[in-house]
N, C-alpha and C positions, 0 to 999 in steps of 0.2 A: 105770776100769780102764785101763790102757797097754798098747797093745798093738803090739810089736816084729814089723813086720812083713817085715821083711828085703828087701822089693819096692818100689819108689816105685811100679810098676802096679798092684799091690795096694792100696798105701794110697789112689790115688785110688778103685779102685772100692768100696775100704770107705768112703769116706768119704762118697762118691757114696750110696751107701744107709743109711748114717747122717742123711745132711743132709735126707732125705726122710723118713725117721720122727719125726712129732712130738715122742715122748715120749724123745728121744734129744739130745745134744750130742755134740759130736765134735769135735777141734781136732787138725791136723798139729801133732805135735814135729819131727819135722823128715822127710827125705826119708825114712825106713824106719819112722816109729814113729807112732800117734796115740795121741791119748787120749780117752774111750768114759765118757759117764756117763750112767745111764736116769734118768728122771724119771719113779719109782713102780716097780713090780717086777710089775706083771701082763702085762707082754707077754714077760719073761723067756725064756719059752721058744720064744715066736715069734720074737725074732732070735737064740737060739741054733740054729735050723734054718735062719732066710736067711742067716747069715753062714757056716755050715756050707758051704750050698750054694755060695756065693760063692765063696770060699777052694776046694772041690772042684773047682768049674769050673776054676777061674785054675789050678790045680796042674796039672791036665789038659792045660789047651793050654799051659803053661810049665813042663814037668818039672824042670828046670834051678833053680826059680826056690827061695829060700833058704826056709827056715822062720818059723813062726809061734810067735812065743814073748807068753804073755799076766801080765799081770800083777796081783795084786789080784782084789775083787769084781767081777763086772761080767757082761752079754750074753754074752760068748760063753764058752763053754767048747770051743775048736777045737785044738787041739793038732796 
């Protein structure tokens, strides 16, 4: 999945808890975007709630900060 993260603070702390879940790959596209692919589909719903959370915090203390636009199969469903 690609996910257009409109934040370069964002994408390091996605990526930061991506690079720590085994069953996950994760690769910067460039300063606002990465791209997200699980390896097997049973945790699916467990990083659809820590990235949830992520993404909630970050909005929290960065109101300002642009949108999350996702793309394709993949972890999160955060809108």
């Amino acid at each position: 999945m690609r996910v257009h993260v409109g934040d370069s603070e964002l994408v390091k702390l996605l990526l930061e808890y991506f690079e720590q879940q085994a069953d996950c790959i994760a690769i910067r596209i460039n300063d606002s975007e990465i791209e997200v692919s699980l390896i097997g589909s049973f945790r699916t719903e467990t990083h659809n709630a820590a990235v949830q959370d992520l993404v909630t915090g970050f909005r929290r203390r960065h109101p300002d900060a642009r949108g999350l636009h996702l793309a394709g199969n993949g972890p999160a469903e955060v809108g």
